[in-house]
Residue frames relative to the residue before (quaternion, step in Angstrom):
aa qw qx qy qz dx dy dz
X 1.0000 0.0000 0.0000 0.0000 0.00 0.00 0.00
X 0.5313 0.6032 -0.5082 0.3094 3.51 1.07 -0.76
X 0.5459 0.7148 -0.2614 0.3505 3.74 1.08 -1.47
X 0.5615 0.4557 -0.5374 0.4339 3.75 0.48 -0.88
X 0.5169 -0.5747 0.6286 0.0855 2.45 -2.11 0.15
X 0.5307 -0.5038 0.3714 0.5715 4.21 -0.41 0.70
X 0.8436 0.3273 -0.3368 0.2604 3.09 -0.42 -1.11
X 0.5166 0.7055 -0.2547 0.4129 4.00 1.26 -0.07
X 0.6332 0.4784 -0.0525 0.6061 2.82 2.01 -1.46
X 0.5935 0.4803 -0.2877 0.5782 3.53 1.01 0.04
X 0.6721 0.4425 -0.3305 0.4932 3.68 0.69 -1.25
X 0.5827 0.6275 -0.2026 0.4750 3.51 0.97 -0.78
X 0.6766 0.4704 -0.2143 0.5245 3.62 1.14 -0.62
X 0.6975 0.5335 -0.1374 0.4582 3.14 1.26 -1.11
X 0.8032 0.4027 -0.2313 0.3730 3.00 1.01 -0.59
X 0.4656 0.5965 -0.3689 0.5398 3.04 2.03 -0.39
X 0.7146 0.5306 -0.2423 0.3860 3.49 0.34 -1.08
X 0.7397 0.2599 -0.3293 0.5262 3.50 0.93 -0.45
X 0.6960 0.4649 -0.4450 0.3185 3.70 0.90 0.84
X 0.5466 0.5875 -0.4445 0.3981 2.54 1.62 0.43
X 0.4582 0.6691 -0.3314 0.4822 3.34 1.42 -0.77
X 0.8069 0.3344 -0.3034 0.3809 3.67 0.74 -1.02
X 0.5451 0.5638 -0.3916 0.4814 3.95 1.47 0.00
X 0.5748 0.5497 -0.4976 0.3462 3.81 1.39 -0.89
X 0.7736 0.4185 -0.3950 0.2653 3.53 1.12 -1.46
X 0.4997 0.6701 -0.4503 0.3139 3.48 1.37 -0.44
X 0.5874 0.4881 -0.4620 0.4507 3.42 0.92 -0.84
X 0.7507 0.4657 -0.4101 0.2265 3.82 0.33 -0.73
X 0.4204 0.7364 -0.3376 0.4087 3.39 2.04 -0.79
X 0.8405 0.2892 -0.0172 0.4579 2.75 0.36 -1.89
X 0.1765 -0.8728 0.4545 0.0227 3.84 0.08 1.63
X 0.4577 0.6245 -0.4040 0.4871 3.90 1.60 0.48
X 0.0893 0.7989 -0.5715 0.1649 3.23 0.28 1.22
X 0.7349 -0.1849 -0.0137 0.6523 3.67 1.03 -0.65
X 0.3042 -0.7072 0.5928 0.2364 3.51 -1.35 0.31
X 0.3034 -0.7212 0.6207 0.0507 3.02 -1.06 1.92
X 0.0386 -0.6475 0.7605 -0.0304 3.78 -1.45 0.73
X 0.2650 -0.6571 0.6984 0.1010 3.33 -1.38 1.06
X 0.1847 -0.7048 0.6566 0.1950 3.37 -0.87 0.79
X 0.5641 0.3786 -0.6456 0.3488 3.77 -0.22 0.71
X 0.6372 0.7091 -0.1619 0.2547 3.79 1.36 -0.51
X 0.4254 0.8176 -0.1215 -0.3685 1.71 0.93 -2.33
X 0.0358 0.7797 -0.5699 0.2571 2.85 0.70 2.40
X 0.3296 -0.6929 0.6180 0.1711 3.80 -1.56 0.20
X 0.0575 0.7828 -0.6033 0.1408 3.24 -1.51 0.74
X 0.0837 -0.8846 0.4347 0.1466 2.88 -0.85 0.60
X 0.1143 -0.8164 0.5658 0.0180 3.37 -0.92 0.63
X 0.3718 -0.7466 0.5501 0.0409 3.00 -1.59 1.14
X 0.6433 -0.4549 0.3945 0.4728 3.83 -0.68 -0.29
X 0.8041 0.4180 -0.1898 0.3776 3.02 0.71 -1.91
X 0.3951 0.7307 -0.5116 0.2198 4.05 1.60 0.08
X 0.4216 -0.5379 0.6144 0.3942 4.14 -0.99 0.31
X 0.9172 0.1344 -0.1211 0.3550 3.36 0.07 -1.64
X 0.6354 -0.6039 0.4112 0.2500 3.18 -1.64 0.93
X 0.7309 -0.5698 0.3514 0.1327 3.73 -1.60 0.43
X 0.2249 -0.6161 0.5321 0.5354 3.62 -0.03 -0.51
X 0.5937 0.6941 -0.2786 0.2970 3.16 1.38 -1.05
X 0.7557 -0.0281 0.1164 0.6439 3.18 0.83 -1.06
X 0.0071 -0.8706 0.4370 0.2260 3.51 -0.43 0.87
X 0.7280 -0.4484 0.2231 0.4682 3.66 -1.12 -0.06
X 0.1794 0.7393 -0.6329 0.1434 3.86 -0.30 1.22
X 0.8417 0.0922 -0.0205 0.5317 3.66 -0.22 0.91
X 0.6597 0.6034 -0.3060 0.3272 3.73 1.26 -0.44
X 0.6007 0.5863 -0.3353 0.4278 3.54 1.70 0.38
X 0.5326 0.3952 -0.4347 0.6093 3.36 1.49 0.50
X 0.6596 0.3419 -0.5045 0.4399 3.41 0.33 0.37
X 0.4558 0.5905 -0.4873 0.4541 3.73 0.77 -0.30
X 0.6567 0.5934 -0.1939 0.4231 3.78 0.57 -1.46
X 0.7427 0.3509 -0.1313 0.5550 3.56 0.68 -1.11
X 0.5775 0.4766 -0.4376 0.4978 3.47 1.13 -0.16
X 0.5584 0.6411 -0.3798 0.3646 4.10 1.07 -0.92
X 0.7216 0.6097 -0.1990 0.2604 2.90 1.15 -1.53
X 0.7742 0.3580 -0.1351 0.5041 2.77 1.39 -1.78
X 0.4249 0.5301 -0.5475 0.4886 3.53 1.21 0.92
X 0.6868 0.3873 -0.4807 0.3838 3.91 0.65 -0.85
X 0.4280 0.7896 -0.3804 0.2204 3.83 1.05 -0.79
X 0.7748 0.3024 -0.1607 0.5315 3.29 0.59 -1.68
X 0.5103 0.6627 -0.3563 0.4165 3.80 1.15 -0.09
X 0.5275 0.5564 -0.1961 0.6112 3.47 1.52 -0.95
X 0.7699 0.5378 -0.1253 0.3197 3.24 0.38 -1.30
X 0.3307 0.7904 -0.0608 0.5120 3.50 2.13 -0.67
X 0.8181 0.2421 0.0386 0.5202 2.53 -0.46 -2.14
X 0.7488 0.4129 -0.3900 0.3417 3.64 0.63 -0.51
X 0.3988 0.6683 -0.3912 0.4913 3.75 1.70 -0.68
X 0.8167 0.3734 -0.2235 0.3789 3.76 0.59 -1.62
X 0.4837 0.5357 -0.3839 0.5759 3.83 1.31 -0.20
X 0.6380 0.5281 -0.3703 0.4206 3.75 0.42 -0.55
X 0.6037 0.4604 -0.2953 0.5800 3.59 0.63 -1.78
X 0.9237 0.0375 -0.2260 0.3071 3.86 -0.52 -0.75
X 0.7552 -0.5240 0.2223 0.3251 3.30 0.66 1.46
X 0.5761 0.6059 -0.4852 0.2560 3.66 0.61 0.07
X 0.5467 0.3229 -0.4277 0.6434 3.88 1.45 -0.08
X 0.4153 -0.4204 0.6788 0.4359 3.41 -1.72 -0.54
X 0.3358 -0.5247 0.7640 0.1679 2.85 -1.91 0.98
X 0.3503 0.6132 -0.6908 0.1552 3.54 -1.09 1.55
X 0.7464 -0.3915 0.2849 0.4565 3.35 -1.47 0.64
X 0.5861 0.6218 -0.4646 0.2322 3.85 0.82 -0.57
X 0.7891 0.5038 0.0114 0.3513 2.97 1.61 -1.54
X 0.3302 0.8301 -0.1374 0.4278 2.68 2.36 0.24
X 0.5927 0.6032 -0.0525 0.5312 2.23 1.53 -2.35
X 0.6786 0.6829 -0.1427 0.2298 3.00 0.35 -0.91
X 0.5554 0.3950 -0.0477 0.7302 3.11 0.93 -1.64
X 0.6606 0.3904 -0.5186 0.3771 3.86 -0.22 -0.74
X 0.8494 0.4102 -0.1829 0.2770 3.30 0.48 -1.38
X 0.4326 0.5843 -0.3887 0.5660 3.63 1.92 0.18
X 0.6982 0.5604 -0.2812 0.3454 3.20 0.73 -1.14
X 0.5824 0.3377 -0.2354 0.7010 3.82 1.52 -1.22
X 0.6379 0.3836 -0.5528 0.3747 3.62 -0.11 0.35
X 0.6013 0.5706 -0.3387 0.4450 3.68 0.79 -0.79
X 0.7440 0.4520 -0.2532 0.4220 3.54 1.21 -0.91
X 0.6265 0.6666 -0.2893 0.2817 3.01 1.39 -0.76
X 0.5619 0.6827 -0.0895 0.4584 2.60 2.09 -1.41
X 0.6645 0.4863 -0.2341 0.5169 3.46 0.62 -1.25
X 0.6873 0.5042 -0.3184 0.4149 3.92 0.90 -0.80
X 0.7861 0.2878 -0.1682 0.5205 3.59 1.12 -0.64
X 0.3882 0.5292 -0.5185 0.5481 3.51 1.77 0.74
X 0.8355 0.3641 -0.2735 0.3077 3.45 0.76 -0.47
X 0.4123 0.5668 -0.4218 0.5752 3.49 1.81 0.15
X 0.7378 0.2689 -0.4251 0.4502 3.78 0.23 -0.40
X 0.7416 0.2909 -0.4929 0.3498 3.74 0.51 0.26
X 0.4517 0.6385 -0.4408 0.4404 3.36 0.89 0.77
X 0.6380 0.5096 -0.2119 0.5370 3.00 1.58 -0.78
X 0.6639 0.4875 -0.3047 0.4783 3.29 0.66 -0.89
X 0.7399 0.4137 -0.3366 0.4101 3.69 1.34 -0.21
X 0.4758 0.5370 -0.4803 0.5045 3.31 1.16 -0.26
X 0.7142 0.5133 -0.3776 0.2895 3.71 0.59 -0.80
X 0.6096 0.3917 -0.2100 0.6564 3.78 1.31 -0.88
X 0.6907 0.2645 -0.6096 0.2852 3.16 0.12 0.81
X 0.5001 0.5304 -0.4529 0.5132 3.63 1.16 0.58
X 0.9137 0.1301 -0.1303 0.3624 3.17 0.52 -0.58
X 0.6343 0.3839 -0.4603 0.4883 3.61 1.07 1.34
X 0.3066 -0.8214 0.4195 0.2353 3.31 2.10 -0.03
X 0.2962 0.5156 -0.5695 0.5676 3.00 0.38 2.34
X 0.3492 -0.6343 0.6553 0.2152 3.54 -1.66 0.87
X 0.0429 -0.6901 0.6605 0.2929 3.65 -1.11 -0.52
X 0.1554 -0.7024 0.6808 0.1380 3.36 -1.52 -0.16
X 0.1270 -0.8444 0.5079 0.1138 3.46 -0.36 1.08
X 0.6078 -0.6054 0.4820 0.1783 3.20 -1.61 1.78
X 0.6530 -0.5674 0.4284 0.2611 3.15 -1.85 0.17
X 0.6119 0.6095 -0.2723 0.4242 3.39 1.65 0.13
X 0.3593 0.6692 -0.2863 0.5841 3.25 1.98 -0.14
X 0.7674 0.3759 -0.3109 0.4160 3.91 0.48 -0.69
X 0.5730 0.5654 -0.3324 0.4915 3.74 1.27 0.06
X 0.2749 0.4162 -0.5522 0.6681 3.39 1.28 0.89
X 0.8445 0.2394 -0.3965 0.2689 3.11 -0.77 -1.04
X 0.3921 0.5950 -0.4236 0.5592 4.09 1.20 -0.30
X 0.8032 0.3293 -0.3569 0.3450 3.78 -0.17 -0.72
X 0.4489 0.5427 -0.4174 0.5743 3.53 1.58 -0.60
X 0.7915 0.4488 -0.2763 0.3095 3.54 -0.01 -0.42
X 0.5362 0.4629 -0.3197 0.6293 3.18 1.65 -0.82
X 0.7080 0.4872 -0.3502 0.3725 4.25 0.28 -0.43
X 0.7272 0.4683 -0.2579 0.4305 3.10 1.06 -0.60
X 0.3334 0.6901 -0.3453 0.5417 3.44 1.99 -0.43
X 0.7037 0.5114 -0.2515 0.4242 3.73 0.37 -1.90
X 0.8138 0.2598 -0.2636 0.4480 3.22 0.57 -1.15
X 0.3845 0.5665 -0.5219 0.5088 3.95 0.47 0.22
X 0.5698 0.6041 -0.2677 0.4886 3.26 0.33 -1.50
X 0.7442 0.5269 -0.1498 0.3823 3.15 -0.31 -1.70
X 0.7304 0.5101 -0.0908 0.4451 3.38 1.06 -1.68
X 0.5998 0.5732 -0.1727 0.5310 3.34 1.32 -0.74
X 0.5922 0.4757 -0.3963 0.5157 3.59 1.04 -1.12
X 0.6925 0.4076 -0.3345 0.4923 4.17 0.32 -1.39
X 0.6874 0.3247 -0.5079 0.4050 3.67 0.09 0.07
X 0.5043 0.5454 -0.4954 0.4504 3.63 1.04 -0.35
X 0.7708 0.4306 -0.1886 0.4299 4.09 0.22 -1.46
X 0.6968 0.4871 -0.2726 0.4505 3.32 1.32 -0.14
X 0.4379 0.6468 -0.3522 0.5156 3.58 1.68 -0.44
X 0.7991 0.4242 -0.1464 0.4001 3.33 0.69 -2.06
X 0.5336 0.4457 -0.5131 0.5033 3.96 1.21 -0.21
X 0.6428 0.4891 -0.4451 0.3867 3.62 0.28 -0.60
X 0.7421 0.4889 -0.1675 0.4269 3.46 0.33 -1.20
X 0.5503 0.3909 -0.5090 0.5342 3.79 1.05 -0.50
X 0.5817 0.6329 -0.3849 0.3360 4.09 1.01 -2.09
X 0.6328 0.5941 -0.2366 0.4366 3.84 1.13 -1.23
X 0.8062 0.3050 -0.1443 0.4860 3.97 0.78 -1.08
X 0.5178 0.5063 -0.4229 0.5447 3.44 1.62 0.04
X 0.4436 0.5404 -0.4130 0.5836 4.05 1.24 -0.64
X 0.7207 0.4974 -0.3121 0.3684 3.78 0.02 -1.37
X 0.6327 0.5418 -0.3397 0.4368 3.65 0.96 -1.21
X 0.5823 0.6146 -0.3319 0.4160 3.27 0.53 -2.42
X 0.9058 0.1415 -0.0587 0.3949 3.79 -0.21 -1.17
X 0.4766 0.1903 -0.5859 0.6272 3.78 0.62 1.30
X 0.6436 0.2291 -0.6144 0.3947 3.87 -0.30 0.89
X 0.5787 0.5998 -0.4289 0.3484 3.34 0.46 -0.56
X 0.4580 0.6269 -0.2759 0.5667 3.65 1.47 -1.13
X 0.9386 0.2076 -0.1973 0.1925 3.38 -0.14 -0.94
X 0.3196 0.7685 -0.3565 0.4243 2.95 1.68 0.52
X 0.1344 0.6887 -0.7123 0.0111 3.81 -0.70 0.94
X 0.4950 -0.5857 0.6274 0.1354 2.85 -2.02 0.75
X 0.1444 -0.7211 0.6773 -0.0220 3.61 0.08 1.54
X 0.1522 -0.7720 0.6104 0.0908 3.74 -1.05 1.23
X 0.6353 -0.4211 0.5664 0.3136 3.76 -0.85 1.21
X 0.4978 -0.4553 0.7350 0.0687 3.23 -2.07 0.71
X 0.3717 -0.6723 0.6007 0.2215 3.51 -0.84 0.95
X 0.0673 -0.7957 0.5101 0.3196 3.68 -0.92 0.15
X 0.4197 -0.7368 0.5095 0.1463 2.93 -1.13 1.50
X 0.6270 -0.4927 0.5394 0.2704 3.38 -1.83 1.02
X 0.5009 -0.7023 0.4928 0.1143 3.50 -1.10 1.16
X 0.6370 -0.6199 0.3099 0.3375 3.72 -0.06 1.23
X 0.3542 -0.7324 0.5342 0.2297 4.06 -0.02 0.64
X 0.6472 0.4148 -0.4242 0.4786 4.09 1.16 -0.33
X 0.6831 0.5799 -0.2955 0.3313 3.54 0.81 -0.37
X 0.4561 0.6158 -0.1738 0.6186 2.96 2.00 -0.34
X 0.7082 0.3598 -0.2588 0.5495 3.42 1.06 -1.12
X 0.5298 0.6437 -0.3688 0.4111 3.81 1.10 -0.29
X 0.7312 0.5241 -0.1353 0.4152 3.02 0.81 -1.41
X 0.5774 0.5002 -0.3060 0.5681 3.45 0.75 -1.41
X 0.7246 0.4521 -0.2538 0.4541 4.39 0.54 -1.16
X 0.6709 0.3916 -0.4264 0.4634 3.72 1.01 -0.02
X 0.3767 0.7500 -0.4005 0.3676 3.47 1.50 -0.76
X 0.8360 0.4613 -0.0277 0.2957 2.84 0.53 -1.85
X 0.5449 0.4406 -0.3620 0.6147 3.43 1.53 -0.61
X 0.8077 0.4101 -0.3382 0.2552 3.63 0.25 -0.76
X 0.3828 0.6596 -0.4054 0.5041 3.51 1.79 0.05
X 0.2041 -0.6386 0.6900 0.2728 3.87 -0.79 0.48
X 0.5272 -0.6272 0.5535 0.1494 2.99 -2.16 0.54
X 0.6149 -0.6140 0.3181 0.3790 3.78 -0.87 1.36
X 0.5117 0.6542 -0.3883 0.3993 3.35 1.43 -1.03
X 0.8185 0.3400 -0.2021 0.4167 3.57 0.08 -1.74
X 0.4719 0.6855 -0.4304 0.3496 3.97 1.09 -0.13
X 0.7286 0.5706 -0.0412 0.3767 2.96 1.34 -1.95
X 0.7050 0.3463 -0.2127 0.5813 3.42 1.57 -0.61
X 0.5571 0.6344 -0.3247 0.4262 3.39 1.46 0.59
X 0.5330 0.6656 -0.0942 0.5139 2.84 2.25 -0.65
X 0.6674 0.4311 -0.2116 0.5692 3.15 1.22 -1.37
X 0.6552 0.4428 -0.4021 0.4614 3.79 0.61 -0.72
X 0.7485 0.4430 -0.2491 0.4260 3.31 0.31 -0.18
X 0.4636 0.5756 -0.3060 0.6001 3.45 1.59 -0.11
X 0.7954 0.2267 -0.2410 0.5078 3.54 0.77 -1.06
């Protein structure tokens, strides 16, 4: 599993999550969760968690907090969905926060759904001592135990994605460190040439050829007159 790939690990979510969503509603369709028989009757019925009204067979003592906790753990995996499908086409961020998240909705929904069904097991072992009725549970009763499996998938899953986005912050935080200090390395401090003051005889040279190579007003003037006469 380490090997998938994000976007594999997501399709995977999605697809678990929306089968589970599609066995909760079957469970509500299909209301033959166990078959109750009264043995002073010996009529049958069947009954489901998600029923409002109570049985002759068995009536309602304790069976409206499981009804409740079933709603819930139907709106759960509905949440869960919509948040799997906002991920895949980018309209949440995919970060470890939301990971968290989903992982931990995802094991709460299961957790739930595992101890919604121990108390209606319980509650049947109990009425059948004390309304004197057998039951026989149906094949539609075992798709709870599938959806516990399919949630706890999501959240692995889920759990797998933050160790994936957490590896790679560390590892990008790790090669930006690596960068920061092979530039930092390659920096040298190249120091400028002072500029030095220009010798004061070479000046005095210069200023003395100037001068020899200027003629004098004197020798212009008698250059003038010879040429005048």
């Amino acid at each position: 599993i380490m090997h998938l790939s994000k976007r594999n690990i997501q399709a995977m979510k999605i697809l678990f999550s929306s089968w589970n969503i599609v066995l909760l509603i079957a469970g509500i369709i299909v209301d033959e969760w166990v078959e109750l028989t009264s043995e002073e009757k010996s009529t049958k019925m069947s009954h489901s968690p998600w029923m409002v009204c109570c049985t002759k067979v068995w009536p309602e003592d304790g069976l409206e907090i499981i009804r409740i906790m079933m709603i819930l753990i139907l709106n759960l995996p509905f949440i869960l969905n919509l948040t799997f499908g906002l991920e895949s086409t980018y309209i949440i961020p995919q970060n470890r926060y939301i990971h968290l998240i989903t992982a931990s909705l995802s094991f709460l929904s299961g957790i739930l759904l595992f101890c919604v069904l121990l108390l209606y097991y319980l509650k049947l072992r109990q009425g059948q001592s004390l309304y004197l009725f057998s039951y026989r549970i149906s094949w539609i009763s075992f798709t709870g135990h599938i959806n516990i499996f399919f949630l706890f998938v999501c959240g692995i899953l889920s759990l797998l994605q933050y160790e994936q986005s957490h590896s790679c912050s560390c590892l990008d935080t790790h090669q930006s460190g690596i960068k920061c200090k092979e530039s930092g390395s390659s920096i040298k401090v190249i120091s400028l040439p002072e500029c030095t003051a220009r010798p004061s005889g070479i000046v005095h040279e210069h200023s003395e050829d100037s001068n020899e190579d200027v003629p004098n007003k004197a020798q212009i003037q008698t250059r003038r007159v010879t040429w005048a006469l």
